[in-house]
GULOVEX-116545 format. One record per atom (N, C-alpha, C, O): residue in three letters; x, y, z. Coordinates in steps of 0.1 Angstrom, whole numbers, plus 5000, padded with zeros to 4 digits. Example, Ala and Ser with C-alpha at 12.3 -4.5 7.8 and 13.67 -1.06 7.14 Angstrom:
<sites>
+------+------+------+------+
! rest !    x !    y !    z !
+------+------+------+------+
!  ala ! 5132 ! 4943 ! 5078 !
!  ala ! 5123 ! 4955 ! 5078 !
!  ala ! 5132 ! 4967 ! 5078 !
!  ala ! 5142 ! 4967 ! 5085 !
!  ser ! 5128 ! 4978 ! 5071 !
!  ser ! 5137 ! 4989 ! 5071 !
!  ser ! 5129 ! 5000 ! 5079 !
!  ser ! 5134 ! 5011 ! 5080 !
+------+------+------+------+
</sites>
This chain:
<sites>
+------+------+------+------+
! rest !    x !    y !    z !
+------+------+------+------+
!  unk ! 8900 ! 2415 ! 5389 !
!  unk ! 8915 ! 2418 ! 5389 !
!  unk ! 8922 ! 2407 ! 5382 !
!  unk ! 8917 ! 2396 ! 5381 !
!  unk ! 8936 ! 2410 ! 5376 !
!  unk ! 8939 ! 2403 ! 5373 !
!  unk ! 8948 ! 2392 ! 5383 !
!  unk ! 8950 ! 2394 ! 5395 !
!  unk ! 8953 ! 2381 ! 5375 !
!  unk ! 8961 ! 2370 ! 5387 !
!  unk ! 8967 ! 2356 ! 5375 !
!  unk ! 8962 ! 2352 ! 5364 !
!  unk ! 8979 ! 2350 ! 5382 !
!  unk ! 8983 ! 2343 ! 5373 !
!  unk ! 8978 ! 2334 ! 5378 !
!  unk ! 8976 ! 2338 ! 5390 !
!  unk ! 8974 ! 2318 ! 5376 !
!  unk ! 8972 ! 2308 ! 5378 !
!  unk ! 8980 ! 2295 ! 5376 !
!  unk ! 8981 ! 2291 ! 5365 !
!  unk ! 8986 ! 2290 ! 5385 !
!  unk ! 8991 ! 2277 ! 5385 !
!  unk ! 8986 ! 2266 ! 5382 !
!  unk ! 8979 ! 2261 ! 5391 !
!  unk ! 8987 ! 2260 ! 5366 !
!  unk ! 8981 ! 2250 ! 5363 !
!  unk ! 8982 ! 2236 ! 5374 !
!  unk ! 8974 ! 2227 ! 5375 !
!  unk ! 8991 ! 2238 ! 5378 !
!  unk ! 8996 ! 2225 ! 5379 !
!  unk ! 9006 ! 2213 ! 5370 !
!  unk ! 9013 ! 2204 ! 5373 !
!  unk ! 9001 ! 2218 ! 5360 !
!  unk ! 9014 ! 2210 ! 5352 !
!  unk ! 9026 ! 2214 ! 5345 !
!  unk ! 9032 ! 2207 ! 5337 !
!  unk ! 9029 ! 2228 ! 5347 !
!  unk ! 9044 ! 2235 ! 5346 !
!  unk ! 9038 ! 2246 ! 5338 !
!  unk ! 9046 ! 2253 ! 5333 !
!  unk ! 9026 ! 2249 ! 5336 !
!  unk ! 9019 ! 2257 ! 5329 !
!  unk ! 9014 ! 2269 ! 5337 !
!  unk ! 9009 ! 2265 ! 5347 !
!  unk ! 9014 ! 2283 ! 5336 !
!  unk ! 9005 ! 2292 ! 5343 !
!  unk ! 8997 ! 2298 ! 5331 !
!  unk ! 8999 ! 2299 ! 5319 !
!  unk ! 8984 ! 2303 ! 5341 !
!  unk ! 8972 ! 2308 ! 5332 !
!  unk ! 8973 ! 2321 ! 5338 !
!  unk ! 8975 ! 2322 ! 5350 !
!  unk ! 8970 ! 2331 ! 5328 !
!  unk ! 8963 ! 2348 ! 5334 !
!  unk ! 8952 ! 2348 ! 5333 !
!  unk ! 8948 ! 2342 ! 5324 !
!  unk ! 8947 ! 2351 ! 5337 !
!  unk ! 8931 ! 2356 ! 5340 !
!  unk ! 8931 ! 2367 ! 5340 !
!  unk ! 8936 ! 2371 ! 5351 !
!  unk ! 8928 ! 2378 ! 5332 !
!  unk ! 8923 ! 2393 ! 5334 !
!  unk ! 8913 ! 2397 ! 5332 !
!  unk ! 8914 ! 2409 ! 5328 !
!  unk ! 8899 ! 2393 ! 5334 !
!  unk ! 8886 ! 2391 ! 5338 !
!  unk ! 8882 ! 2393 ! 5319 !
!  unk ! 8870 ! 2390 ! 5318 !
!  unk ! 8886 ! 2395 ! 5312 !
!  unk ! 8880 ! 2394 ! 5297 !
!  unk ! 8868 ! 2380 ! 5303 !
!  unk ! 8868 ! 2373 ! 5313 !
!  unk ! 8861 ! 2380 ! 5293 !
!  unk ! 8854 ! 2367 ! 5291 !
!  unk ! 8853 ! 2366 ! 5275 !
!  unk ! 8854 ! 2375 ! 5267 !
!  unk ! 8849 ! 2352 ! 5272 !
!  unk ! 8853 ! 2351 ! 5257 !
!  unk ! 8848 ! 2336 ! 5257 !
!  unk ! 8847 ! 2329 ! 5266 !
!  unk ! 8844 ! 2333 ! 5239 !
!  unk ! 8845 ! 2317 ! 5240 !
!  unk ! 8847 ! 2317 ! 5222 !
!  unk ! 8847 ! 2327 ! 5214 !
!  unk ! 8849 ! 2306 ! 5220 !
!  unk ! 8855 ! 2298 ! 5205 !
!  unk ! 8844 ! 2294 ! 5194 !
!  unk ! 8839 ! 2283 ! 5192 !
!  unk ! 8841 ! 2305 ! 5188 !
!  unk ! 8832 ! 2301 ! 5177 !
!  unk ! 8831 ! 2290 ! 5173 !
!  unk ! 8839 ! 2282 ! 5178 !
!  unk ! 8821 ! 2286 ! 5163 !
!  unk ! 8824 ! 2275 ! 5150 !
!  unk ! 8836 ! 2273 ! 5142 !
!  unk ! 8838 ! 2263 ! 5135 !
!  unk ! 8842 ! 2282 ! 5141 !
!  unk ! 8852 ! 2286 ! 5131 !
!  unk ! 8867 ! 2285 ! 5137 !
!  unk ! 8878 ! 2285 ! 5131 !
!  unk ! 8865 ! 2283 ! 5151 !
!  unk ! 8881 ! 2279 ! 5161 !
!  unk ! 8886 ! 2296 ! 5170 !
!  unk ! 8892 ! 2297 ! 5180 !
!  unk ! 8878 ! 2309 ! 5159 !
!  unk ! 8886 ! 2319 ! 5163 !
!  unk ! 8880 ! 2322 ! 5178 !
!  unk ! 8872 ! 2316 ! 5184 !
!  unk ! 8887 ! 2334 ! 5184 !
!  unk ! 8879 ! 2335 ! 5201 !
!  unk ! 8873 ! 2346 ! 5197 !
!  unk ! 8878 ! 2356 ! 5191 !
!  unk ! 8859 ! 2345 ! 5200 !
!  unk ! 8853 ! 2361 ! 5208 !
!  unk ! 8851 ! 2370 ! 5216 !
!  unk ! 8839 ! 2374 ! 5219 !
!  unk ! 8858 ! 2373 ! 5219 !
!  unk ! 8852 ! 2383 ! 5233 !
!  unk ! 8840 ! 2388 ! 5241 !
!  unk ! 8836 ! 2399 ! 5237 !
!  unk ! 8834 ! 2385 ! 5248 !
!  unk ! 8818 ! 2387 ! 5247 !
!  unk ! 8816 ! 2403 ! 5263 !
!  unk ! 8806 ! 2407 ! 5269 !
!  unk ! 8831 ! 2407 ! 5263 !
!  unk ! 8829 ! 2417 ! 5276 !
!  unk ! 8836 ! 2408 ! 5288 !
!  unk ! 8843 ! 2398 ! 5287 !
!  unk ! 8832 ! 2415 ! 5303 !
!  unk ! 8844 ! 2412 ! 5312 !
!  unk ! 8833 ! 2407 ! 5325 !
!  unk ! 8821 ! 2410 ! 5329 !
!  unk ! 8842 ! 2398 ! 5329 !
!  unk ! 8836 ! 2391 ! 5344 !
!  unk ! 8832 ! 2399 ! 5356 !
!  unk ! 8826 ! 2395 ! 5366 !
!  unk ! 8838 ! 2414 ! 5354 !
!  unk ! 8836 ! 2423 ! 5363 !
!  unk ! 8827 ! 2433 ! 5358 !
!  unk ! 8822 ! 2433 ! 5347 !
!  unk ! 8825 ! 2446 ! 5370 !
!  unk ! 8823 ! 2458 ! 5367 !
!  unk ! 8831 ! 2464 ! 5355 !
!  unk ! 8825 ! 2471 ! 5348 !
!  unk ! 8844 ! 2461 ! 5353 !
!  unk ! 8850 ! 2470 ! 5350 !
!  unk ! 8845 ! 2477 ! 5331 !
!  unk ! 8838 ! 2471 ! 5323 !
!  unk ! 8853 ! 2491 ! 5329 !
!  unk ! 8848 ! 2497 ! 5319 !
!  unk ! 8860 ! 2501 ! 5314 !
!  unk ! 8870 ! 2503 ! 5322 !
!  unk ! 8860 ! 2503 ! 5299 !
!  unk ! 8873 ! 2508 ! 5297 !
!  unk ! 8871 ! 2521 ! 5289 !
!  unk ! 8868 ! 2520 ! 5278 !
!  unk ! 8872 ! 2533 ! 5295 !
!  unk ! 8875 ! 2545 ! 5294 !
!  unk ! 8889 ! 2553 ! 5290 !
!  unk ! 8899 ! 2557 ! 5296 !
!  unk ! 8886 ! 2555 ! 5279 !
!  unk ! 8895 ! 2560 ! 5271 !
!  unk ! 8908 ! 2554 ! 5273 !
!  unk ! 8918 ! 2560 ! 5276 !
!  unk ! 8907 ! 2542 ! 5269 !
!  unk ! 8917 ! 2534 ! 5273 !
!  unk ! 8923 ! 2530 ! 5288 !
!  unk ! 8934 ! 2525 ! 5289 !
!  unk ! 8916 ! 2532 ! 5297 !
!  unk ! 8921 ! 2531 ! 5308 !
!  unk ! 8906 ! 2521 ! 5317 !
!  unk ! 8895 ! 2525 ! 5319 !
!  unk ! 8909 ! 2513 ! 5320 !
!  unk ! 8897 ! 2499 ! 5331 !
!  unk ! 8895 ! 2512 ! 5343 !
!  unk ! 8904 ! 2519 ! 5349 !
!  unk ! 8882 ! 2511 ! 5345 !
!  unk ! 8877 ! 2522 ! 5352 !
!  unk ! 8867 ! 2510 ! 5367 !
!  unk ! 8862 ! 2499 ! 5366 !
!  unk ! 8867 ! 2515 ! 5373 !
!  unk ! 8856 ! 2508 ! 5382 !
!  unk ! 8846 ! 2514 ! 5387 !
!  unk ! 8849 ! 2523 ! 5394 !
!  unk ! 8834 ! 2510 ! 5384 !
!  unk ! 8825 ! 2527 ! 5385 !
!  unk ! 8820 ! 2525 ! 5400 !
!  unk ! 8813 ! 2534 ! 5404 !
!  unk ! 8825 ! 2513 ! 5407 !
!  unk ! 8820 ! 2514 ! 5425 !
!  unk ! 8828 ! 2518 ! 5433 !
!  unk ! 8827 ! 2520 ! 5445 !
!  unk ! 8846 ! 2519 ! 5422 !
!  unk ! 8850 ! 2524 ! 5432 !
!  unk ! 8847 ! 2546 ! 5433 !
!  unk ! 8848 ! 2554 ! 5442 !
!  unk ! 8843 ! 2545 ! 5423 !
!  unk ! 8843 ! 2559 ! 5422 !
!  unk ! 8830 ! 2560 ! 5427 !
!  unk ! 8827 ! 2572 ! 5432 !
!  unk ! 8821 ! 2552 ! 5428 !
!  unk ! 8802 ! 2554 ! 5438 !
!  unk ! 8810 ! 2556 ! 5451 !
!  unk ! 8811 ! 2567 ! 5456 !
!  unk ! 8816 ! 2546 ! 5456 !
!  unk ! 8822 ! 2550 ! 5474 !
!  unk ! 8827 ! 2560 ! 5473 !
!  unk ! 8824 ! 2568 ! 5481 !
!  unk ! 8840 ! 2566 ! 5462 !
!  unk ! 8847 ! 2574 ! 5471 !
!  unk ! 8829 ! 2592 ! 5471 !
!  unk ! 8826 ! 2600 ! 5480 !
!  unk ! 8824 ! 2591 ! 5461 !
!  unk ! 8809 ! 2602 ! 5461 !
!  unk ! 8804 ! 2597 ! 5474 !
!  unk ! 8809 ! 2603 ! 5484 !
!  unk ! 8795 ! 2587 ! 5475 !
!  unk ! 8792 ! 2587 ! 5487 !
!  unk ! 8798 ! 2584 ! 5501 !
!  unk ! 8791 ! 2579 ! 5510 !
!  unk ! 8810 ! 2586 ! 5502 !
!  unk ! 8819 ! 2592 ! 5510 !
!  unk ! 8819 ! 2604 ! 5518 !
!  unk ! 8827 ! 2606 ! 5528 !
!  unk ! 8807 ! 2617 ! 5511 !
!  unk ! 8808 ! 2629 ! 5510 !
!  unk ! 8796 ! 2631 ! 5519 !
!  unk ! 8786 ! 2625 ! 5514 !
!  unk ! 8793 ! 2635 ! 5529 !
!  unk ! 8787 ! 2638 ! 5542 !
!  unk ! 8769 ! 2643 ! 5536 !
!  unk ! 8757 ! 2641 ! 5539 !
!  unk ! 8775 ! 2651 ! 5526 !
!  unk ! 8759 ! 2655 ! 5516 !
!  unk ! 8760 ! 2646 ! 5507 !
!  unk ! 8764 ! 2652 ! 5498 !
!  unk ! 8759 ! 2634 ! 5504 !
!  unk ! 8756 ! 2626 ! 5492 !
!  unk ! 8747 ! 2616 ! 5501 !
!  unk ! 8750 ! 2612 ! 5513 !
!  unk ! 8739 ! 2612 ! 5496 !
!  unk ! 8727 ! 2603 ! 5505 !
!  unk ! 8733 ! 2589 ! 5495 !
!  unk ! 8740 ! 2579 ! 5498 !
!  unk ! 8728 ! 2595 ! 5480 !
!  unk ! 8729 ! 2581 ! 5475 !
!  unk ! 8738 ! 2582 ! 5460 !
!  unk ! 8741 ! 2592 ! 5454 !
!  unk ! 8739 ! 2571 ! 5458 !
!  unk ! 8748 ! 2572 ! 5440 !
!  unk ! 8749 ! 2566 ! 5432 !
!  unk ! 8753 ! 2555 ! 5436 !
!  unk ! 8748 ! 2566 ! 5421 !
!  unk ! 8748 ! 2551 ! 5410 !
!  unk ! 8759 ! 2558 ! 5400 !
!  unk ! 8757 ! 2570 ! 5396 !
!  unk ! 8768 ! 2552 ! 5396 !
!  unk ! 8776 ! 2557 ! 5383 !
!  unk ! 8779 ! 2547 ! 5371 !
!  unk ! 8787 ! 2538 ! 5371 !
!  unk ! 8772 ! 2550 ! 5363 !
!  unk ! 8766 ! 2539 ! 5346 !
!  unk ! 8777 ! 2544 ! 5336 !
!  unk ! 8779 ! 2556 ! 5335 !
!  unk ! 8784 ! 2535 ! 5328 !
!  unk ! 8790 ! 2538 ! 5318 !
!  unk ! 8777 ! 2532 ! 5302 !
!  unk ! 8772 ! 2522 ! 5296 !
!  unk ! 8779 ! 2544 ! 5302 !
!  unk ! 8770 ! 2542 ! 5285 !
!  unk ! 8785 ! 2548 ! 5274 !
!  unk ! 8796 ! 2552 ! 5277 !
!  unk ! 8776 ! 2547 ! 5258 !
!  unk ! 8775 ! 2551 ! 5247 !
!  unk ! 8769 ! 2554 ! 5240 !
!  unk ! 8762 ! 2545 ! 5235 !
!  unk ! 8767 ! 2568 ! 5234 !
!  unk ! 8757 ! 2570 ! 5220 !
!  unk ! 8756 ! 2561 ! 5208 !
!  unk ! 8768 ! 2561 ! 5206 !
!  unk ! 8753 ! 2555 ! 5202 !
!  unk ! 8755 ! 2550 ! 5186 !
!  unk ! 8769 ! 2555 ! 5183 !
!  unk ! 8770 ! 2567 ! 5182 !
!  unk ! 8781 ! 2545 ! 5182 !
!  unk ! 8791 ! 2546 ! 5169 !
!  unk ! 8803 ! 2560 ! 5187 !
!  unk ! 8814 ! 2564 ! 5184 !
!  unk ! 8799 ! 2562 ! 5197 !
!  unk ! 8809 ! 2568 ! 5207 !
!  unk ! 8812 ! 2565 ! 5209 !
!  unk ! 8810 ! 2553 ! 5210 !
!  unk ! 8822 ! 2570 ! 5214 !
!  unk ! 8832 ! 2561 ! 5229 !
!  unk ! 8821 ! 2564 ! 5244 !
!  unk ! 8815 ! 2574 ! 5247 !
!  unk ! 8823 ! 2552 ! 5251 !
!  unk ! 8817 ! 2554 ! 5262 !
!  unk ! 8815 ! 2560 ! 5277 !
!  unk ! 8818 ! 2553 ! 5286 !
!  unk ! 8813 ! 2568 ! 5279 !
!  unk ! 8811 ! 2577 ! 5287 !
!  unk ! 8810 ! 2575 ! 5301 !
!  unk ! 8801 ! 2566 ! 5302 !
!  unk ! 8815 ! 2578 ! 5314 !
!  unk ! 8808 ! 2575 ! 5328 !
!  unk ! 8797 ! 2587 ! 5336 !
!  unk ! 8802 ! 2599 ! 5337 !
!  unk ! 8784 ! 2584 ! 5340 !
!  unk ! 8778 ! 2594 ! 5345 !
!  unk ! 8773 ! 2591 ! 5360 !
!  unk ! 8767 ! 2580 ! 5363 !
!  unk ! 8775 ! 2597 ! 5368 !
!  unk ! 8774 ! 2599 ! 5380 !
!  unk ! 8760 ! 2604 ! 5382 !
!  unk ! 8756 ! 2614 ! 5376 !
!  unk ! 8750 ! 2596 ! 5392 !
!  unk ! 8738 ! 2600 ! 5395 !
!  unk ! 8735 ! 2597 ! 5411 !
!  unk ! 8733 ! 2587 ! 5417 !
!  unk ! 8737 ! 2616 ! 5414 !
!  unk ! 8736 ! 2617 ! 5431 !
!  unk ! 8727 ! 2622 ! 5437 !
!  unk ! 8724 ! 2634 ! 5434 !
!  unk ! 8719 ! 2615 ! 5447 !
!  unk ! 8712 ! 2617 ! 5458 !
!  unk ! 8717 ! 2627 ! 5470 !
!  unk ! 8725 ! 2625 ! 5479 !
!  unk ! 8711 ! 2638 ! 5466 !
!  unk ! 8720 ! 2651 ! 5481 !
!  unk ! 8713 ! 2646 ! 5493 !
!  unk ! 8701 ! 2644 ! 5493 !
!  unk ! 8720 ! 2643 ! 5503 !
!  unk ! 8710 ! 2641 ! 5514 !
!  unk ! 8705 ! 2652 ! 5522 !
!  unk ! 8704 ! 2652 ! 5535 !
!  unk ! 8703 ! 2659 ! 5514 !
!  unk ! 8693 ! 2673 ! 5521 !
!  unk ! 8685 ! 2677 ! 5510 !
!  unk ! 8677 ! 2687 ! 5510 !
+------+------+------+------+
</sites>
């Protein structure tokens, strides 16, 4: 999640879980995020929060939900459920 940070010296930092570091060249890279999260059609998705609210459901035993991509797509979220019967 995100949060501001008080440097301490009149300065505040954001943190929005991006992660990233400074090539040879000075520019930044982005290398993906310190969390779960996914971004789905423009929108940060959390795919555990959407496993709890499935296995929430009295017939769901178990659940895993993976965000992939095909070659060259946008990425997708798939829900994989255990019926508990």
């Amino acid at each position: 999640t995100a949060t501001f940070v008080d440097n301490g010296d009149a300065t505040t930092t954001y943190t929005g879980g991006d992660v990233g570091r400074w090539d040879e060249n000075g520019h930044l890279v982005l290398s993906g995020r310190a969390d779960n999260t996914v971004k789905i059609r423009g929108d940060l998705v959390e795919p555990a929060e959407i496993e709890a609210t499935l296995a929430s459901y009295d017939d769901i035993r178990e659940v895993a939900v993976v965000a992939a991509a095909a070659s060259g797509a946008a990425p997708t979220l798939t829900a994989y459920v255990a019926p508990s019967t």
